[in-house]
N, C-alpha and C positions, 0 to 999 in steps of 0.2 A: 848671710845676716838677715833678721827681720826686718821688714819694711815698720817703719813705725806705726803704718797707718796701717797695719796686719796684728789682729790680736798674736801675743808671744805663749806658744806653748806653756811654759813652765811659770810664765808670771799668772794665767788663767789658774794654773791648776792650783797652785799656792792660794789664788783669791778664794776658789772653791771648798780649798783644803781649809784654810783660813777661817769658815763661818762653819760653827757646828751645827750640824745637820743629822743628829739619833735620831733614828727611826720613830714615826716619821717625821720626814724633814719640811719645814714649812719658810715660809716668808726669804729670810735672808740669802740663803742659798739660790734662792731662785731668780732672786733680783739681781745676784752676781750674774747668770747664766743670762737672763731677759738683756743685762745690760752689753752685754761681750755679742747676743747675737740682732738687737735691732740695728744696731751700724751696718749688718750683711745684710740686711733687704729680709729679714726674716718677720712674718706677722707672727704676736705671739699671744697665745692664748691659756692663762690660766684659772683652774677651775677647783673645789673642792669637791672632793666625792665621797657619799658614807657618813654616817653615823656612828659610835660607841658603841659597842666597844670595841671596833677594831677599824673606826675612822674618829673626825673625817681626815682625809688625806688631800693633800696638791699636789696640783702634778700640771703638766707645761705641755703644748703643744706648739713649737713651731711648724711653719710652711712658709717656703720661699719659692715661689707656684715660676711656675718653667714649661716649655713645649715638648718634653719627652719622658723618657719613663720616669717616674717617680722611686725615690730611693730613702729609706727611713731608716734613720740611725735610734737604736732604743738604749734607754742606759736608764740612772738611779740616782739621783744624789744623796738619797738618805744613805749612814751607816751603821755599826752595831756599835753599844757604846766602847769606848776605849779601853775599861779596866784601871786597875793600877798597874804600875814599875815602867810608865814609859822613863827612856832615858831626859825626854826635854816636850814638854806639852802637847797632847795628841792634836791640838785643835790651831798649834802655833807654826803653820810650817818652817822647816830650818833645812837649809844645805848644808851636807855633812861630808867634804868630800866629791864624790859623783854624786850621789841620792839625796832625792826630796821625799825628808821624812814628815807624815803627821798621816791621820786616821781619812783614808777614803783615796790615798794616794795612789792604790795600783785598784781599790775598790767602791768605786770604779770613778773618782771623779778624773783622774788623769787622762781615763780613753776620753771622756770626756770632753775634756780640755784640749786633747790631740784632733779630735773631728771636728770640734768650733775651727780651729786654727788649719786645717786642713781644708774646710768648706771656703775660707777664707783668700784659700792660695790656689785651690784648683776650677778653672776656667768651666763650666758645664751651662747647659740651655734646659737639663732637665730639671723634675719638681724635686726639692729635696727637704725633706722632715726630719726634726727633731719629736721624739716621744722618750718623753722624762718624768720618772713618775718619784713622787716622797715616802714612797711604801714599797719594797722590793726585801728590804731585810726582815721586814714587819710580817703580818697577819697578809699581805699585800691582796686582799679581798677588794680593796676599792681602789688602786693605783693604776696600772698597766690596762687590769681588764675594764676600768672606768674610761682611759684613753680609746679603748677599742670601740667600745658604743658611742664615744662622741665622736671620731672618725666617720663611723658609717652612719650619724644622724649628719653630717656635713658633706657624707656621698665621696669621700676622700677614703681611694685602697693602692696603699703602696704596691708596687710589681717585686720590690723585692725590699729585706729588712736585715741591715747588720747589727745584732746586739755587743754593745761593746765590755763582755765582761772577760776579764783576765783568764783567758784559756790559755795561754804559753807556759811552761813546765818550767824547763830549762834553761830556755833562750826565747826572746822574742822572735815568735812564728813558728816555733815548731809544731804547735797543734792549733786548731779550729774544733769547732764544736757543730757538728751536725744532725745532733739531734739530743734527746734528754730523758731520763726516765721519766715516769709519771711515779707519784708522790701519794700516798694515802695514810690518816694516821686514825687510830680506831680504839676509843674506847671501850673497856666492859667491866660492869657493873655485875658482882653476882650477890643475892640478897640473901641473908640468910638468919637465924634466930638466937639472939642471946640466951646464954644459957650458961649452968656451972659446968665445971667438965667432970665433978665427979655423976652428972645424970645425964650423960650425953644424950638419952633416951628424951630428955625435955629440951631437949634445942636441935639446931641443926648447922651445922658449923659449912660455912660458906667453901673453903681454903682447899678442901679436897676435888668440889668440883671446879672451881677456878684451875687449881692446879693439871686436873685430866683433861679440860678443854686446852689449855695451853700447851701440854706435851701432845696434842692432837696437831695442835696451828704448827707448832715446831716441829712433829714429821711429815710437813705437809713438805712437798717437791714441788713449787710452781712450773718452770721448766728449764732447761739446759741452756738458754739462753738462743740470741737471734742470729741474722747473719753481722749486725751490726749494732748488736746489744750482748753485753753480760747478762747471766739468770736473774732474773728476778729472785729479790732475798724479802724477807719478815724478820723483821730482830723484833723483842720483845724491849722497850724503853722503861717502863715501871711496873712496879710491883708494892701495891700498899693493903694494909690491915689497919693498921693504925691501934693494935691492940695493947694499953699499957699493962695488963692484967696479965699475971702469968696461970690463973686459974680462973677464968673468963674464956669460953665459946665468942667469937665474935660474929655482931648482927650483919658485918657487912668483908666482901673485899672484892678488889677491884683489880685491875692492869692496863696497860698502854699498848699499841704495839704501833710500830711503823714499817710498811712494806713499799716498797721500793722495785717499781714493776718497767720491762718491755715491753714491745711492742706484741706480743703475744699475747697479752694481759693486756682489761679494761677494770680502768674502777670499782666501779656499781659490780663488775662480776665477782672482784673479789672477797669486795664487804658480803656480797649473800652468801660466798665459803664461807667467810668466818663464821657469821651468823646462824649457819647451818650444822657447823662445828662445836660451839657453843651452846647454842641452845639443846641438843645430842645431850650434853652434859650437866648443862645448868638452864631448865627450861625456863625460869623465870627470869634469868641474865638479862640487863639491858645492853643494846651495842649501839652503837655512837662513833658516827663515823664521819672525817669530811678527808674531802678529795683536793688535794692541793692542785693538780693538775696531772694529765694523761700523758703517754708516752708518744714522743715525737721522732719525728727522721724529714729530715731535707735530705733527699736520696742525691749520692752526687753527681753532679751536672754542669748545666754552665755557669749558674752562680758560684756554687764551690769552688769552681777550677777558673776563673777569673779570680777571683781572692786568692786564690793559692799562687796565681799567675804574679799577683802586687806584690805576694809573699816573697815569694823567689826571684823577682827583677831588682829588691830591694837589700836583701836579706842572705840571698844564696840559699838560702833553705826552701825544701818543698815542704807544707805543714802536712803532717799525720790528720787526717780526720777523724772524729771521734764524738763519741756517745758519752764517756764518761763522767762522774763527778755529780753535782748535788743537782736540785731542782734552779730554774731562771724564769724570767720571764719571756721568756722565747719559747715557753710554752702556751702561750695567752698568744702571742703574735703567730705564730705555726697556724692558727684557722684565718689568719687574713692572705699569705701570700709564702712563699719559701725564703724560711730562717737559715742566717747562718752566721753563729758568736765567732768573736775575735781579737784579743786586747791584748792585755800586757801581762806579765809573767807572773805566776798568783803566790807565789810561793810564801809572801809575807802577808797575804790576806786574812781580815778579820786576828792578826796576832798583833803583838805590842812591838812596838817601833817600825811599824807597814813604812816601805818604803820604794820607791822607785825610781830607776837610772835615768839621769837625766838622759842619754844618751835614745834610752826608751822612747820617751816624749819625745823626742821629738822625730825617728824612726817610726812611729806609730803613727805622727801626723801626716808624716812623707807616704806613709802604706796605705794610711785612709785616702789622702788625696789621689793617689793613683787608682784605688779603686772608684772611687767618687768618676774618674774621668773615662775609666775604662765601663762607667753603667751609666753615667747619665750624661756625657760629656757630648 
């Protein structure tokens, strides 16, 4: 049973689930979170970072300062918004059964809720952080990596960082996340001259070089992939003209692309391929590029296999380690100390009617707390 005077799993997550929090998330959500951890000895610190148009954003730093190593939990409370056809209101938690349904339940406010209520129960002397940022499903330009410069202007470097987003497949704990691809999404603009098409000779129609630059990017082979990385892929996202005229040359057309890279691949190298590629084809192209973040590995060691150690004392399962799946914030935290993600089962994330076992929560608060004691205890 809970002690009264121990935040309850499933009543925090509710309250968190409870305040809507669309990317990004401000005010309310955090005053739930500030309220659940000044009671545990936590100082807490919030700040806005950024400007329009892609802030500003809040975002939370606890520290509850301790004699040993320091251990930093990262997570999100903003979410993506809900959609329509929930079955009963994304923003109203309800128990249906075993599972607590509403928007932010397994993403990610639940690990969330499971590590308040974990740090609560498990005994440690070491330093332990909260870093909670209101931009994670956003533009997240000024959240996470906003936390990381106020850190090291306060001379504060976690030794190690669990992000808690819902890596489990199947089962709670079958997988962890040991590292991430890196992320880049790339504009190109090719310019070209309006014109009728019965005088092609007086214009210069953009669509063909668009077109050979892109079957260029698309036989490009980045590489075979790592020891602990899938190949690197390029998918093409859009494709516009915008021509309503069926006898109209058009002055302009454009495309998207997103490439999605290993540890073999950096950034900045790839955008000068394309760059190199396209302008080959269309020397006037503009290209337009930003870097979500670079590809990461926490190679396994004794962080990994202490987690995997709470995994399987708890659980019976040994987690799979893995690379897979989209971009996190645990690419931003990777340049302070070695990452390694962990949560709850993602299988109903970002879809309508998210939901998680209660059974979860509270399993996840028992895995965080042994990890908590097994690193800073």
């Amino acid at each position: 049973m809970t002690s009264p005077d121990l935040p309850d799993v499933v009543a925090l997550a509710r309250a968190l689930i409870g305040t809507e929090s669309i990317t990004p998330a401000t005010g309310g959500v955090f005053d739930v979170l500030e309220g659940a951890l000044t009671p545990l000895g936590f100082a807490i610190e919030r700040f806005v970072a950024g400007e329009a148009p892609d802030g500003p954003v809040e975002n939370l730093i606890a520290v509850r300062e301790g004699g040993g190593p320091h251990f930093a939990f990262a997570g999100h409370v903003d979410v993506v918004p809900p959609g329509a056809g929930w079955t009963s209101d994304a923003f109203a938690p309800e128990i249906r059964g075993d599972l607590l349904y509403g928007r932010g339940a397994v993403d990610m406010k639940g690990a969330i809720a499971a590590f308040v209520a974990a740090v609560a129960r498990a005994q440690t002397d070491g330093t332990i952080s909260l870093l909670i940022t209101g931009d994670e499903e956003g533009p997240a330009i000024h959240g996470t990596a906003a936390i990381i410069d106020r850190l090291r202007e306060h001379g504060l470097s976690p030794d190690v960082c669990l992000v808690g987003e819902p890596t489990s497949v199947a089962r709670l704990g079958d997988m962890v996340k040991i590292g991430r691809r890196g992320s880049v999404n790339i504009w190109i603009s090719v310019p070209g001259r309006q014109g009728h098409v019965a005088y092609p000779h007086l214009a210069d129609n953009p669509i063909p070089k668009l077109v050979a630059a892109l079957a260029a990017i698309d036989a490009l082979v980045l590489d075979t992939g790592s020891d602990w990385f899938q190949p690197s892929n390029i998918e093409l996202t859009d494709l516009e003209v915008g021509n309503p005229a069926t006898n109209v040359i058009p002055a302009h057309a454009s495309a998207r692309l997103s490439i999605r890279f290993n540890d073999l691949q950096r950034g900045e190298d790839l955008v000068r391929r394309i760059e190199a590629l396209v302008h080959a084809h269309a020397p006037d192209a503009s290209v337009v590029a930003r870097i979500s973040g670079e590809a990461f590995l926490t190679g396994p060691g004794a962080f990994s296999a202490l987690i995997g150690d709470a995994v399987e004392a708890r659980t019976g399962l040994r987690p799979e380690l893995s690379t897979t799946g989209g971009t996190s914030d645990a690419r931003f935290l990777s340049a302070l100390c070695p990452v390694v993600e962990f949560g709850l089962v993602n299988a109903t994330m970002h879809k309508l009617d998210e939901a998680v076992a209660i059974s979860d929560l509270h399993m996840l608060t028992d895995i965080y707390a042994d990890i908590l004691r097994r690193v800073a205890g």
